[in-house]
N, C-alpha and C positions, 0 to 999 in steps of 0.2 A: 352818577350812580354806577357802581361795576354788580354787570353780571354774573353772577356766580356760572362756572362750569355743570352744574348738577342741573340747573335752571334747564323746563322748557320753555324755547324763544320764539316767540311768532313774530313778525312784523306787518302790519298789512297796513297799505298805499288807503291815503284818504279816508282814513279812520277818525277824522274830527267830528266828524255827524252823520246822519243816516242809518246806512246798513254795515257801515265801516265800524263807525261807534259802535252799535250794538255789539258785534262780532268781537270786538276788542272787548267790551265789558265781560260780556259771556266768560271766553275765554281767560279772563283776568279771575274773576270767581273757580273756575276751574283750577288755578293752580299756575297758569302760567306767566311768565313775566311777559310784557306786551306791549311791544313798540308804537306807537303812536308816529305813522310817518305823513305828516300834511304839510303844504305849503303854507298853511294861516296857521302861526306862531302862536296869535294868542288864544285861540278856540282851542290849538292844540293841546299846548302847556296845561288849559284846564282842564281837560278830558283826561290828563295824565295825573294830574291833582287831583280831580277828583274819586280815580280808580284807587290813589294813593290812599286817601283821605277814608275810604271804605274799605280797608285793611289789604288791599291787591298791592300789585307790584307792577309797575307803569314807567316807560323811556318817551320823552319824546324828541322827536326827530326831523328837525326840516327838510321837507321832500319835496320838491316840482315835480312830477315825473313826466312834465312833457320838457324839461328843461336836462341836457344830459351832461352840464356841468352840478348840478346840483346834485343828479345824482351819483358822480361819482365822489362830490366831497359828502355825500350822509354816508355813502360806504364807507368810506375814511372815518366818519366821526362814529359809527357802531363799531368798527373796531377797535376804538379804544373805549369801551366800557361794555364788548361783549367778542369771544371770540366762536360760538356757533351760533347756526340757527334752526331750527326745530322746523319753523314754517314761516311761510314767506304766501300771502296771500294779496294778489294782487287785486285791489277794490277800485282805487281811483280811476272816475271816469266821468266823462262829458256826453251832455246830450243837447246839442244844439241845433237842431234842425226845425224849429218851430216856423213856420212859412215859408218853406222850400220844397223841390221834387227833384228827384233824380234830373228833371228836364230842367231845373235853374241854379241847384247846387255848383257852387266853387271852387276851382281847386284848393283856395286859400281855405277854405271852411272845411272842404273833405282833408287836408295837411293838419287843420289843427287839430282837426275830431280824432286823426292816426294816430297822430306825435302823443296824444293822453291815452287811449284806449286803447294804442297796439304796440306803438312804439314804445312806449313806457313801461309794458309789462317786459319787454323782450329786455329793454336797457340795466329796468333793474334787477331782474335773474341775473341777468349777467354779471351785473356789478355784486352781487350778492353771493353766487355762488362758492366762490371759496370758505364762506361760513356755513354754507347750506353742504356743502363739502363732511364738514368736521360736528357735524350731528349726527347721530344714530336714525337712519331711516329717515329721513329728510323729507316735505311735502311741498310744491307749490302746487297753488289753487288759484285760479284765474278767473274772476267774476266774469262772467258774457253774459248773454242774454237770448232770450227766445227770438227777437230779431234777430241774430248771428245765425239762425239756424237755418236752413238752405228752403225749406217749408213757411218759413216766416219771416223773411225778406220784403219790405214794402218803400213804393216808392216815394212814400211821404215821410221818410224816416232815411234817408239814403245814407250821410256819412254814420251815424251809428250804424246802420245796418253791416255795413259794411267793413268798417272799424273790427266791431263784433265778430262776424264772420273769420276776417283775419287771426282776429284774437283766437277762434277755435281753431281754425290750422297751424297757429307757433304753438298750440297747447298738444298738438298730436306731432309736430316736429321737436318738438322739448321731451316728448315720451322717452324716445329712440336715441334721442342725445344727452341725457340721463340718467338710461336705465343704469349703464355699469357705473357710476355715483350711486345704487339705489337709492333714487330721490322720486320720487312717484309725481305725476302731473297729470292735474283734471282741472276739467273746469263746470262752472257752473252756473245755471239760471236761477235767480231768486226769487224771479215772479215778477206780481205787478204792485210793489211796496209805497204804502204811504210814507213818504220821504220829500222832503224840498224840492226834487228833480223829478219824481212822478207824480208827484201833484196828493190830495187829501180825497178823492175821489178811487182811488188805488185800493183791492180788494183783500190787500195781504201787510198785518201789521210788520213794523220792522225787527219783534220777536220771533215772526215767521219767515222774513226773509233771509233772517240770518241762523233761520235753522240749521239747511245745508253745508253752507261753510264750516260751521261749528264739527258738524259731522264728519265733514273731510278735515279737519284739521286734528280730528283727537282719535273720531273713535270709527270711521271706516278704517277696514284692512287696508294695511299700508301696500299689500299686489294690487288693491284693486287699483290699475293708473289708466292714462288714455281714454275716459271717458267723460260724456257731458252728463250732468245731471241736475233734475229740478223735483226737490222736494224729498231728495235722498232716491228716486228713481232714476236710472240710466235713461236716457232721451236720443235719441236722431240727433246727428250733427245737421 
């Protein structure tokens, strides 16, 4: 499917389910064409058919983002069926620390929690930016979390926490290396969303957790950049 030039283009990482999906849907109703970038091909492909299939406009896109062959060949494979991008919202992400502490965590465990949650966001701006380039006003948005935040750090949470945390400092070094592209960078908390990975006990449906993103992606001012935010409110790093 070729993307029209007039199209606005988002892409957001681990958009098969959850707060990714949602985010994708939203925005799909809205007008925009929406990349679908997940490593599960076939959850994928339906979540692009199915946005098809309800009159939106839907790409999808194999993505590992903790694999950095993979993503330089989806960079390759979005430039030939789109040559900008509008927004680039980084979602995908792991939460593996279920019976550990900061005092038995691994390095192996804290490497792979990085390579999805930090390293990935960084790999694929990069790989992305020359279409992020050739859009008017350009946005990435970086999913973190209220563990990333220097206040809400715990020690029974260690490689997200800290994953997280990183992910807010490449979000305020992406500002400043950026700005002259005006491409604006924030990022943001979603809450505590019932989704597969926070469990059904989660106080915030995933209409709500992907209120934000939605807001940074369309209808915050595009100066507003360099800040965290949960619930459309600016927050403490």
């Amino acid at each position: 499917m070729s993307i029209d030039s007039t199209e606005n283009v988002a892409l957001i990482t681990g958009s098969n389910r959850g707060i990714g999906l949602e985010v994708t849907q939203q925005l799909a109703r809205r007008g925009f064409h929406v990349v679908i970038a997940a490593r599960n091909e076939a959850s994928g492909r339906k979540a692009a058919s199915d946005i098809v299939r309800d009159g939106g406009r839907a790409t999808f896109l194999p993505l590992d983002v903790s694999n950095s062959d993979s993503i330089e060949n989806a960079a390759a494979q979005f430039g030939s069926v789109a040559g900008h991008l509008n927004g680039l919202i980084n979602n995908a992400g792991i939460y593996p620390d279920e019976g550990v502490s900061v005092l038995t965590l691994s390095r192996g465990q804290l490497k792979e929690t990085f390579d999805t949650n930090t390293f990935g966001p960084l790999e694929v701006t990069q790989a992305f930016l020359p279409y992020l380039r050739r859009a008017d006003s350009a946005r990435v948005i970086n999913v973190s979390s209220g563990y990333g935040q220097l206040d809400g750090m715990s020690p029974d949470v260690p490689s997200y926490c800290l994953s997280k945390h990183a992910l807010n400092g490449l979000t305020i070094m992406l500002v400043d290396a950026l700005r002259a592209d005006d491409i604006s960078v924030n990022a943001l908390c979603p809450g505590w969303v019932r989704t597969d990975m926070e469990g059904s006990n989660a106080t915030l449906s995933v209409e709500e957790g992907a209120d934000t993103a939605i807001w940074l992606a369309q209808e915050a001012p595009h100066e507003l950049t360099g800040k965290l935010f949960r619930e459309r409110q600016e927050v403490n790093w």
